[in-house]
C-alpha positions in Angstrom: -108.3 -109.6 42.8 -110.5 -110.3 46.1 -108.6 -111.5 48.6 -105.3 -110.4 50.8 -104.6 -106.8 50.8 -102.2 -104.1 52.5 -104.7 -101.7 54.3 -103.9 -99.0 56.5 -106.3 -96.5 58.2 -105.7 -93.0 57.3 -107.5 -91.2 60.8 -106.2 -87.7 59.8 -107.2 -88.3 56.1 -103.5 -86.5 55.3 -102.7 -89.6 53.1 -103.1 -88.0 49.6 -100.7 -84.9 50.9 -98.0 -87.2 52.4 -97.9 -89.4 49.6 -99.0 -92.5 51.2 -99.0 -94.1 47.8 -95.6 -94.3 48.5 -94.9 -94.0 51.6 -97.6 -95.1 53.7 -97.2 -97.5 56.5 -99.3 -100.3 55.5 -99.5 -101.8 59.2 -102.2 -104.5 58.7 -104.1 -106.9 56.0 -107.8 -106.9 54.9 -109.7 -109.7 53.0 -111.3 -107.3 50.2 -114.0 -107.2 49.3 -115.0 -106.7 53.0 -115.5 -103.4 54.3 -112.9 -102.9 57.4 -116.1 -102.8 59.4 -117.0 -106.7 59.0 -116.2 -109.3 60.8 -114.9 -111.1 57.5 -112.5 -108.3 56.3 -110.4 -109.3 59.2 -110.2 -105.6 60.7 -113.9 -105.3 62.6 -113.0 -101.1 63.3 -116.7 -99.7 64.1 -115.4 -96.2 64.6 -115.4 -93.6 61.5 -112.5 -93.8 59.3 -112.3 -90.5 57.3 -109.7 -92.4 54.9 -108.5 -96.2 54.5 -105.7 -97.1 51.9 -104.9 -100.5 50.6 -102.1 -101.8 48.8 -101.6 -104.9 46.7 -98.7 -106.1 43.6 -99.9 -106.9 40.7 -98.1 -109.3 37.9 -98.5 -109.2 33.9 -96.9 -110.3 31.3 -95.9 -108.9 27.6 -98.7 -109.9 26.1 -101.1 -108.8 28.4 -99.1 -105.0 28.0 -100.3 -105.5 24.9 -104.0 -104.7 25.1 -106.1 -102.9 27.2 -105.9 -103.4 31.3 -108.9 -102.5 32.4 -109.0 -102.5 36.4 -112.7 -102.5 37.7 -114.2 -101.9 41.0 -117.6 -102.9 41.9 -118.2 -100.2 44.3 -115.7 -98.1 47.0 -117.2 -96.3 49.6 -117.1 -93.0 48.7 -114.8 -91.0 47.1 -111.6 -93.7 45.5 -108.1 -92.4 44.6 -106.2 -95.6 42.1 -102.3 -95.4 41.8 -100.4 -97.7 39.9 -96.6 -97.8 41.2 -96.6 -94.1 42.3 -98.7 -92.8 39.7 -102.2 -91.4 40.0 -104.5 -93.1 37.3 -108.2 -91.7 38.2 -110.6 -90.5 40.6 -114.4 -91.7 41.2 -117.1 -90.3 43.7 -120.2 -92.4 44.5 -120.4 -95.4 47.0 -122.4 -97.8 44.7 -121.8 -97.4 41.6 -119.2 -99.6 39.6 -116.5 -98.0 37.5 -112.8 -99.0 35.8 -110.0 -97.6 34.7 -107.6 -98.2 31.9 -104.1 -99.0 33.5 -101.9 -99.9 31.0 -99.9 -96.9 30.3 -99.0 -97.0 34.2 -97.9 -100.3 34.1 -94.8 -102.5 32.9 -93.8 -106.5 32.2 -93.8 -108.5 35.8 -94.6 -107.1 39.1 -96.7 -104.0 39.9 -97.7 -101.5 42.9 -101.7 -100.8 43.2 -102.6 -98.5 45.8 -106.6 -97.1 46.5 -107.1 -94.8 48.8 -111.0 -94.5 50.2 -112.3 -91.2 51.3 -115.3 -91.5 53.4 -117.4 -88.7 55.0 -120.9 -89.9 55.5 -121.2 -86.7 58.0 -120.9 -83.9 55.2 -124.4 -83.7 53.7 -123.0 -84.3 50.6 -122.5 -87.5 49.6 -126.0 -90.2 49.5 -125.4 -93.2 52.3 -128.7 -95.0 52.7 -128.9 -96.3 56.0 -125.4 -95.9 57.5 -125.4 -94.7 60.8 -124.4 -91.0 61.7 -124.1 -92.1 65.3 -121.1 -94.1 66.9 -123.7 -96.6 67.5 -126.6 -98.2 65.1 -129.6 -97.0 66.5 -133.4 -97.2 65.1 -133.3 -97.7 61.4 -129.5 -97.2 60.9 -126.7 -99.9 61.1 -122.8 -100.2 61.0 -121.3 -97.7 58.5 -119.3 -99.5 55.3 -115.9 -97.7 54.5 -113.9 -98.7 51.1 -113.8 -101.4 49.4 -117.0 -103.5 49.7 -117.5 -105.1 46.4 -115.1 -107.4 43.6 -112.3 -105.7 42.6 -111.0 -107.2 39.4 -108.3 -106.9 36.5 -109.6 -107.7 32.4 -107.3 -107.7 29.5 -108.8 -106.3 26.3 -107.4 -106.0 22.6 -107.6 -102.4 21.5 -110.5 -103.5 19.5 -113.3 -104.6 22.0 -117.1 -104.1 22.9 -117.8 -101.1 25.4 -121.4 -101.5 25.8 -124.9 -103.0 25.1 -128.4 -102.5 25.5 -130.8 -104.8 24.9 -134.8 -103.5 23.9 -136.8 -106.6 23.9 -139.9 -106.5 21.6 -142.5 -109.4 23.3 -145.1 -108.5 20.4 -142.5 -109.3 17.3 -140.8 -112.2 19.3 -137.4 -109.8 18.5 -134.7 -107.8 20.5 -132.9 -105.1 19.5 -129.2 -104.3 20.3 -127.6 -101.3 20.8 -123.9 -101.2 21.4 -120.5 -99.2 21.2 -117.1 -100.3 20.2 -113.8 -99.1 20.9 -112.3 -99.2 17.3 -113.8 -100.2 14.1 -115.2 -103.7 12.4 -117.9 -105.9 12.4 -119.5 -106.9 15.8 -121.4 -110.2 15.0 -124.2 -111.4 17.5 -125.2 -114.4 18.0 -128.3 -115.8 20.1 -129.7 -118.9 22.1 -131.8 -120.2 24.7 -130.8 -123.4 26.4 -127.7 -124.3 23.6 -130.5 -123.9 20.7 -129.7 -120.9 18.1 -132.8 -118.8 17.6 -131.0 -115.3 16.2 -128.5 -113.8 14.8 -127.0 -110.1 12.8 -123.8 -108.7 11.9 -123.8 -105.2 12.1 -121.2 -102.8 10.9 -119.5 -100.3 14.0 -117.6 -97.3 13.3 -116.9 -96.9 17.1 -120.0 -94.8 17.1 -123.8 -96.1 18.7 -124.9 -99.4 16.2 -128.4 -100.5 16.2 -130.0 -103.5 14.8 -133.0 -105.6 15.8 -132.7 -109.2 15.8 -135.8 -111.7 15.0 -135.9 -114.6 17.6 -136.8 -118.0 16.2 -138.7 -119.1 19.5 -140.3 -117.3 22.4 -139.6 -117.8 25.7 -141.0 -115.2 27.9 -139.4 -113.8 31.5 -142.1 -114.0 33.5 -142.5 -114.4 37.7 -140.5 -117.9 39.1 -139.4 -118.4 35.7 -136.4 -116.5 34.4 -135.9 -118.0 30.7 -132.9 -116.0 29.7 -131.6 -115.6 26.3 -127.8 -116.3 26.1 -125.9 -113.8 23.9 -122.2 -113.9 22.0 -121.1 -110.5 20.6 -117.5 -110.8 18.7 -116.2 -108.5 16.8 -112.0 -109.4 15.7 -110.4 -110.7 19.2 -112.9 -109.6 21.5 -115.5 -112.1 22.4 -118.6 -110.8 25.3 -120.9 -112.9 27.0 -124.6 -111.8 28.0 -127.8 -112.6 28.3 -131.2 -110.5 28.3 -134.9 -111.4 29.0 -137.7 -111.2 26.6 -140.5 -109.0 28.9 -142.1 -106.0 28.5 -143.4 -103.8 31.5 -146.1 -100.8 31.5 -148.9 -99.2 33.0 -152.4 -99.6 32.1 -154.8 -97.5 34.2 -154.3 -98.5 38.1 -152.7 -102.0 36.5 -148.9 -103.1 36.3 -148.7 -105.1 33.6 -145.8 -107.8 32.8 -146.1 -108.8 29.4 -149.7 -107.6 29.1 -151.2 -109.1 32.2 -152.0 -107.3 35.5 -150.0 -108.2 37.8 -149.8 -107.6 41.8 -146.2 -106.5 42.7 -146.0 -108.8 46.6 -142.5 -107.3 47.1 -140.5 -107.0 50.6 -138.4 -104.5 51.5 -134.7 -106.4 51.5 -131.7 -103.7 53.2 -128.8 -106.0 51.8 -127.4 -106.4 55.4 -125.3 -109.5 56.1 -124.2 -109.8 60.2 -120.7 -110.8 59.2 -120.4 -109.0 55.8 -122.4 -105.6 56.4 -122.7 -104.7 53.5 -121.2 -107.5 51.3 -122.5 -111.0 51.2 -120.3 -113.9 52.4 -121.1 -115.9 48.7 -123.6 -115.8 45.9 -125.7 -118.7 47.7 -126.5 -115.6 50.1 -128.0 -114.1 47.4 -130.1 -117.0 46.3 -131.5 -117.6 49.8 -132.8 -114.2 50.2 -134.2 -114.7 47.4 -135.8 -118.0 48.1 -137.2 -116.6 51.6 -139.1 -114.3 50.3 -140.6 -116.4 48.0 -141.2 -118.5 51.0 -143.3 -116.2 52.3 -145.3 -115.7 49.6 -143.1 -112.0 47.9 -142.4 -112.5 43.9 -140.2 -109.5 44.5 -138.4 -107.1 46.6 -137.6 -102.9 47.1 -133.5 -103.2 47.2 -133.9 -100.4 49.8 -131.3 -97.7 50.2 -128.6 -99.6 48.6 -128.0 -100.0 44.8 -127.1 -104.3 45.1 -123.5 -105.6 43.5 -125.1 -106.8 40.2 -124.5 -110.5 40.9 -127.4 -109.8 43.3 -129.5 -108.8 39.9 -128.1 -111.9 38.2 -129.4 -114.0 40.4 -132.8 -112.2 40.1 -132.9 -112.4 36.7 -133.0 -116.5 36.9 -135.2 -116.7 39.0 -138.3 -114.6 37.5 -138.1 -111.9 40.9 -139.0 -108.4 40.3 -137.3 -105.6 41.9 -137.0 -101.8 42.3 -133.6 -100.5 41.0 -133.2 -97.8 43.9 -130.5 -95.8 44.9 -128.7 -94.6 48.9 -130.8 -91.1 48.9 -130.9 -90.3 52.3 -127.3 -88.7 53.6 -128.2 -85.4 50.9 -129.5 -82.3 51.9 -132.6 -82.0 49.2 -133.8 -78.8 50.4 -130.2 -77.1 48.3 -129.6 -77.3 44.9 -126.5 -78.6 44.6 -127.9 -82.0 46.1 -128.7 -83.0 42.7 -124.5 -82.7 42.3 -123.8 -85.0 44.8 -126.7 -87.4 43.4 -127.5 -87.4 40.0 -124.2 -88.7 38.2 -124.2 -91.9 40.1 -127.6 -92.7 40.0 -127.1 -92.0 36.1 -124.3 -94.5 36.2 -126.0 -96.9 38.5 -128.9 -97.3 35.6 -126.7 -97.2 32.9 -125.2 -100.1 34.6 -128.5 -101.9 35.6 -130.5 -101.4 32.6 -130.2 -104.4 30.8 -131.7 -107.0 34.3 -135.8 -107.6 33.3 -136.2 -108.3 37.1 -136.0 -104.8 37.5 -139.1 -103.4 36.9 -139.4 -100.4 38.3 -136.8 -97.2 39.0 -136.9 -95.7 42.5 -134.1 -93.0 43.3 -135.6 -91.2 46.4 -137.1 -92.6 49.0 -138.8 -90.4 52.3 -137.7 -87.1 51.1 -138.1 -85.0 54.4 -137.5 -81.1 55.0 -134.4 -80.2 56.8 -134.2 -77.6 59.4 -137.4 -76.3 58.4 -136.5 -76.2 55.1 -138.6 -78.5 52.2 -136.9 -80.4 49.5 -136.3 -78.5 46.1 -138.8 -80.5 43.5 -137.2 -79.9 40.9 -134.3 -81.8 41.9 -136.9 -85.1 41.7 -138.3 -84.1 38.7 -134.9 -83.6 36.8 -133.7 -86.9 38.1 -137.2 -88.2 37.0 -136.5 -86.5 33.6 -132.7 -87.8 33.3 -134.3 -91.5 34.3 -137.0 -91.7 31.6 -134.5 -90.1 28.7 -131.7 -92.9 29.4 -134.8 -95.5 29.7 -138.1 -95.1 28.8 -139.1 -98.9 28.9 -139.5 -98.8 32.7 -141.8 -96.8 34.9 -139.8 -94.4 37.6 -141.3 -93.3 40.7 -139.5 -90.4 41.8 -139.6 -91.1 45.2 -140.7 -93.6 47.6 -143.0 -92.4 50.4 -143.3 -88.7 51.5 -143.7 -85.9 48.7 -143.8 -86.2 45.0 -142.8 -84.0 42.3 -143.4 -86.1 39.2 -143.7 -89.8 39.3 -145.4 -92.8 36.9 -146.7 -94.8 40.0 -148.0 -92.7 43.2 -146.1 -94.4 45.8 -147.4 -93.9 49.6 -145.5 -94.9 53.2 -148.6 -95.9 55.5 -147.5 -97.9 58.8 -150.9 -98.0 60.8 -150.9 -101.5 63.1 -154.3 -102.2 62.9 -155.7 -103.1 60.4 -159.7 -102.4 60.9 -158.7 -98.3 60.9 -155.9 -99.7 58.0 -159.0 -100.0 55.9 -160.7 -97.1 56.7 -157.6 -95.0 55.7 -158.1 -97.1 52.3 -161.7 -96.5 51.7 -162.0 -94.3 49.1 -165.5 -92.9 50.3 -164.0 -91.5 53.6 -160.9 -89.8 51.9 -160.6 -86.2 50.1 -158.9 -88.0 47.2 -161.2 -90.9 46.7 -158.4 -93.1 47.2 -156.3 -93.4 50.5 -154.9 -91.5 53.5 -151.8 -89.9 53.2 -150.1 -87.8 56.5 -148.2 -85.9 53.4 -151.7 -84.9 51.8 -151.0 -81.0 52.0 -148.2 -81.1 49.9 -149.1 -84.3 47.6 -149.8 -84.4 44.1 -152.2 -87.4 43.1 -154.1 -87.1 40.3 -157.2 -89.3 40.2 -157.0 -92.9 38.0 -153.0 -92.9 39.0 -151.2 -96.3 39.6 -150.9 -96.4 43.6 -148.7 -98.9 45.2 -148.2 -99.0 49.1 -144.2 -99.5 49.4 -143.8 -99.4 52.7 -146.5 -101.2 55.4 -146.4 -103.5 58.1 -143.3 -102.9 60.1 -144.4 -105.1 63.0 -142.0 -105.5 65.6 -141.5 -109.2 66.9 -139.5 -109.3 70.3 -141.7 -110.9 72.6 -139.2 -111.7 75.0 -137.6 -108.4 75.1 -140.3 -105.8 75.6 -138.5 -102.5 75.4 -135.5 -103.6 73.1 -134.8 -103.2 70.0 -136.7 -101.1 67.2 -139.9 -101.6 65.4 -143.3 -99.9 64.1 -145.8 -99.4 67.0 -146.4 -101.7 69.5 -145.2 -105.4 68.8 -147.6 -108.3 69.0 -146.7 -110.6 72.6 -148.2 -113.6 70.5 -147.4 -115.3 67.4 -151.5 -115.6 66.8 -152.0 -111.9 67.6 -148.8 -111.1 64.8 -150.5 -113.4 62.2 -153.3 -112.1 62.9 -152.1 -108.4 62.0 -150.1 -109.4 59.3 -152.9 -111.1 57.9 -155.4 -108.2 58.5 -153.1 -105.3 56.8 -152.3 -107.6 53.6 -155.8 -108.5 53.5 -157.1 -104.5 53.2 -154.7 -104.0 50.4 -154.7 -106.9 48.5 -158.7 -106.4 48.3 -158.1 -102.9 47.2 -158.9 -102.3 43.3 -156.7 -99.7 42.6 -153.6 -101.0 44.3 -151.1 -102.2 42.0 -148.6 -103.9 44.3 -147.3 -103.2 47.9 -144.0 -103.9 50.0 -143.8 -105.4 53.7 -141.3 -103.9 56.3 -139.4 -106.0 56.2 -137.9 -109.8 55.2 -135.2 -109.6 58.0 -134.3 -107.9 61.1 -131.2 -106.0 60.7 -129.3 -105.3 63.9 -132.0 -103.5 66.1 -134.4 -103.4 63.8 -136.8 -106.3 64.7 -139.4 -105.9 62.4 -138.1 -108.8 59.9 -140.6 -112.0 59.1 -136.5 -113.7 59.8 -134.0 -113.0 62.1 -131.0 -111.1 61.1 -128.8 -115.0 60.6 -131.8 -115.6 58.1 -133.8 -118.3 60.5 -137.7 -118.2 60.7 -139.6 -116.5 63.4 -143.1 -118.0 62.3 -144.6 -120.4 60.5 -143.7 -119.0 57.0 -146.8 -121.5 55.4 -149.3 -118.8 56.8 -147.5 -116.0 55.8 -147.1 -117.8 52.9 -151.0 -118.1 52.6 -151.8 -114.2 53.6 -149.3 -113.1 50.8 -150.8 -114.8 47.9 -154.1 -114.5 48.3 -155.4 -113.4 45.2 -155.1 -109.5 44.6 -158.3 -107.8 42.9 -156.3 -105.8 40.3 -155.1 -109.0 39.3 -155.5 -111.7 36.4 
């Protein structure tokens, strides 16, 4: 359902009492999924809009009447009101997470009136919006706001009988997989398995409509692992309903300072990627956007990337998944106020939906929901709001590890996870020289209020920041003072990648950043995606070999 929509913006946010499901003045169009701040939605309005409404007919037939209508949204920005002709059919809060709704009762044969209305209040304190700006203006590390609609909006027919979910629990030491779905009705939901058209499994297992469990032996082993995604293509039927997945056979844990992928150590080279587009803000033009963020980083030498502040659109993930990239499955935390207790309200249920969602991509290998947790007013964060959502994130999976937050102070968290943006890099390794530190391990501005216990994982996910503007010395936004030559940047870049890659108890690390977004001009490419340097000697710095590693 992407594509031409009635849109309207609702500046008094009086929509919902004047009934503008029915009688709102729908005085312009909008190409969804673009937020109405991008150039591609065809509205470009950079000032905040407290409520947007859009309106579009919808046409099914008899048949279709006769099943489940599902209508699915891959994330509204924040709060979403869904009427179908007139009617009010459900309410959702959170700005990334996807959800649906089941429409058919609201609807009849031939043509049909959908109307969303978007409530969006970045301002409050109450509602998480990653790195949206608070300002008229994007200034320093916060860009153009994203209001509504900003991800696929689509419509799937069901019979009443159907698959509602799956899990898949891949077992790399029995070459197996075990699946864990739910039904809506009663029967038997065969599954069937393959990799690259060749059978290698398959069950039948009975469902009630309750959880069903089975594990399913795999005939040939074909392991996820980095650059190469070798995904297992899955059928699940059960009567009418027939599902299409996929899963990868990987295991991730911990083993002492070591991340290990399928029992080898392995040194997480991730880059911090913001999911910015210039003419799409928040949304990508295409899926080949996706890919070539993807490739760049692997240009430079990453075989990941922190997803930073912004849960992805899962065709994001999918792409990730085929090509062997790790990420961090993170979540929009800053916007809360974590020093009151009721932040874990406006937090917790989406980030519970957001990895219910995820859960089944092997590229993500680690769950991040906080990142920089800083006091407010004086006030410091309530731990226990990072150790609950810890707690909720381990129970739902325990397969991954979870840092609790990225940067700043911990509560309780699998990998200890410092921020450290020092520009050079000969007092860079003196701040990770274990002798010359009260925890044997690193420097850490936070230390007072830190947790680390000695033999942790560590992983530095934030470094480097350097800003590049050579030709514009005061402009733009960047860590510390920016380099005036491309020798003196490599030379940096090289120097701080160098100190932790040599580093025996670092597990992984992520450079700030893989592209400039707006002002920011810390990016190894420009915000349009084009090279700044010669990406063969980042390339080089990147992958040299990490101690910890095999």
């Amino acid at each position: 359902m992407n594509g031409q929509w009635d849109f309207l913006i609702d500046d008094g946010d009086s929509g919902l009492d004047r009934h503008f499901e029915t009688t709102g003045d729908f005085d312009q169009q909008i190409t969804v999924p673009f937020c109405p701040e991008s150039e591609l939605s065809g509205i470009h309005h950079l000032d905040f809009m407290p409520a947007v409404w859009y309106r579009r007919t919808v046409t099914v037939s008899a048949a279709e009447l006769a099943g489940v209508v599902r209508l699915h949204f891959g994330a509204v920005d924040y709060e979403t009101h869904v009427f179908v002709n007139g009617e009010a059919v459900g309410t959702h809060r959170g700005g990334y997470s996807s959800f649906a709704f089941d429409i058919q009762a609201h609807l009849h044969e031939g043509a049909n009136t959908l109307v969303v209305c978007a409530r969006d209040d970045l301002r409050s304190g109450k509602q998480p919006n990653g790195k949206q700006s608070h300002l008229y203006y994007s200034h320093d590390c916060d860009y153009t706001r994203t209001t509504g609609i900003w991800q696929t909006v689509w419509l799937e027919f069901l019979p009443q009988t159907h698959v509602q979910s799956v899990k898949f629990f891949p077992n790399v030491a029995r070459t197996s997989v075990a699946v864990q779905l739910q039904t809506v009705g009663a029967g038997d939901v065969t599954i069937a398995i393959s990799y690259q058209g060749q059978p290698c499994g398959q069950a039948t297992v009975a469902s009630t409509g309750q959880l069903a469990t089975v594990e399913i032996p795999l005939s040939e082993q074909h392991l996820w692992e980095l650059g190469h995604g070798r995904l297992y293509d899955v059928t699940l039927t059960i009567g009418d309903d027939v599902v299409h997945s996929y899963f990868g056979l990987r295991e991730v844990r911990l083993e002492g300072y070591k991340f290990m992928l399928n029992d080898r150590s392995v040194f997480q080279r991730l880059v911090l990627d913001q999911g910015f587009y210039p003419t799409g803000i928040y949304t990508a033009p295409s899926d080949a956007d996706f890919v070539r963020d993807i490739e760049l980083a692997k240009a430079a030498g990453f075989n990941g990337a922190r997803l930073h502040q912004k849960p992805v659109e899962a065709r994001y993930l999918y792409h990730c998944d085929q090509a062997g990239y790790m990420v961090w499955g993170e979540m929009a935390s800053w916007g809360i106020d974590g020093s009151r207790p009721e932040a874990i309200y406006h937090f917790l249920p989406e980030w519970q939906e957001l990895v219910a969602r995820d859960i089944n991509h092997p590229a993500i290998v680690t769950w991040c929901p906080f990142n920089e947790t800083w006091d407010v007013d004086g006030r410091p964060q309530l731990k226990e709001i990072w150790a609950t959502t810890y707690h909720v994130t381990k129970a739902t999976d325990p397969t991954r590890p979870c840092v609790d937050t990225s940067g700043n102070y911990h509560a309780v968290t699998d990998i200890y996870d410092i921020h450290n943006y020092e520009q050079d890099p000969a007092k860079f390794a003196e701040e990770f020289d274990g002798a010359q530190q009260p925890n044997h391990e690193f420097w850490d501005e936070h230390d007072a209020r830190q947790q680390y216990q000695a033999g942790q994982p560590i992983n530095v996910s934030e470094y480097g920041g350097i800003k590049w503007a050579p030709s514009e010395e005061t402009a733009g936004w960047g860590y510390g003072d920016g380099p005036k030559t491309e020798a003196e940047f490599m030379a940096r870049y090289a120097g701080l990648t160098k100190v932790l890659l040599a580093n025996p108890h670092l597990s992984g690390f992520c450079y700030t950043q893989l592209y400039d977004v707006e002002q920011e001009r810390n990016g190894l490419y420009y915000y349009d995606r084009s090279a700044k340097f010669d990406m063969g000697e980042i390339k080089a710095a990147t992958e040299a070999k990490a101690a910890i590693e095999d």
